[in-house]
C-alpha positions as CSV (number, residue, x, y, z in Angstrom):
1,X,0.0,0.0,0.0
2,X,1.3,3.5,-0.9
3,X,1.9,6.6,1.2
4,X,-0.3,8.3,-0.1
5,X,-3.8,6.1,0.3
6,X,-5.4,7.1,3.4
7,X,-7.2,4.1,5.8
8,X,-11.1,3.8,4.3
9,X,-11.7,3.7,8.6
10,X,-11.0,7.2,9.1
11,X,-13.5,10.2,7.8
12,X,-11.5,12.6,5.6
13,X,-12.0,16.2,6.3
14,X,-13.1,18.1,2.7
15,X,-9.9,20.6,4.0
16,X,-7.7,17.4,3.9
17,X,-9.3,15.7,0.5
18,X,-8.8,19.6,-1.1
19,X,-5.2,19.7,-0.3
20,X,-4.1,16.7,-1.7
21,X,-6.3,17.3,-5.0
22,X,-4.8,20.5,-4.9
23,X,-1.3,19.4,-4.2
24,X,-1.4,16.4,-7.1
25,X,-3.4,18.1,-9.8
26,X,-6.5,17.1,-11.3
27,X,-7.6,16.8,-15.0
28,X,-11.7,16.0,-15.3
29,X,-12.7,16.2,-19.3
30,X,-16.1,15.8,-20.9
31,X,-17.6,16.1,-23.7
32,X,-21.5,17.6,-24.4
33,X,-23.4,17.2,-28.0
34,X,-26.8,18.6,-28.7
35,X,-28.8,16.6,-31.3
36,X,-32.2,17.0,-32.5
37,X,-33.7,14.1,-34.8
38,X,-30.1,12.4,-35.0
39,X,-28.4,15.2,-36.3
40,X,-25.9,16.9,-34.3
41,X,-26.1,20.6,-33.8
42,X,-23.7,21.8,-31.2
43,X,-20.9,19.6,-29.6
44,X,-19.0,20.9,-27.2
45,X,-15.6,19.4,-25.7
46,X,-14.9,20.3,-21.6
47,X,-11.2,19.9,-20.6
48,X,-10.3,21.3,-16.7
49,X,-7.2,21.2,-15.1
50,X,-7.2,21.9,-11.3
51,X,-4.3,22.4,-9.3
52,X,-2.5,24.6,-6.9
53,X,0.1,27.2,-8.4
54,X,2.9,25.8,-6.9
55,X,2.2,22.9,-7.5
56,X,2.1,24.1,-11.6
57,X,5.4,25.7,-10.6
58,X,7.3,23.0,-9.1
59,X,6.8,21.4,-13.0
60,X,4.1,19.0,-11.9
61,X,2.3,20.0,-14.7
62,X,4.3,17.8,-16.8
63,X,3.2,15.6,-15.6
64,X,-0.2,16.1,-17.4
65,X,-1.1,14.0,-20.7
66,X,0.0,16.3,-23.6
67,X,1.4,18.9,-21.5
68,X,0.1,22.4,-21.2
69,X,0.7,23.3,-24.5
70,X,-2.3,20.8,-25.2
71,X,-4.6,23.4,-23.4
């Protein structure tokens, strides 16, 4: 088991869960299309990085698929 998994006993304060979203990075991408009688009319593709800025400026964001030069 890791260092970084926490015990599935112990509640995890949202303060706690934030930091070590925050600390790590998350990427969360979607995608949305509109369609009326199967033809598509709008489609719309959601890409969100979250992350502390030191985090970004200790390089983590390497680290991400593609880079930041992908977003």
């Amino acid at each position: 088991m890791d260092d970084t998994a926490l015990p599935l006993e112990r509640p995890i304060a949202l303060v706690d869960l934030l930091d070590r979203v925050l600390a790590g990075g998350v990427v969360v991408t979607g995608e949305v299309t509109l369609c009326v009688a199967d033809v598509e009319l709008v489609r719309v593709s959601l890409r969100l990085l979250l992350s502390s800025v030191s985090a970004l400026a200790a390089g983590s964001a390497d680290s991400v698929p593609g880079g930041l030069e992908a977003w």
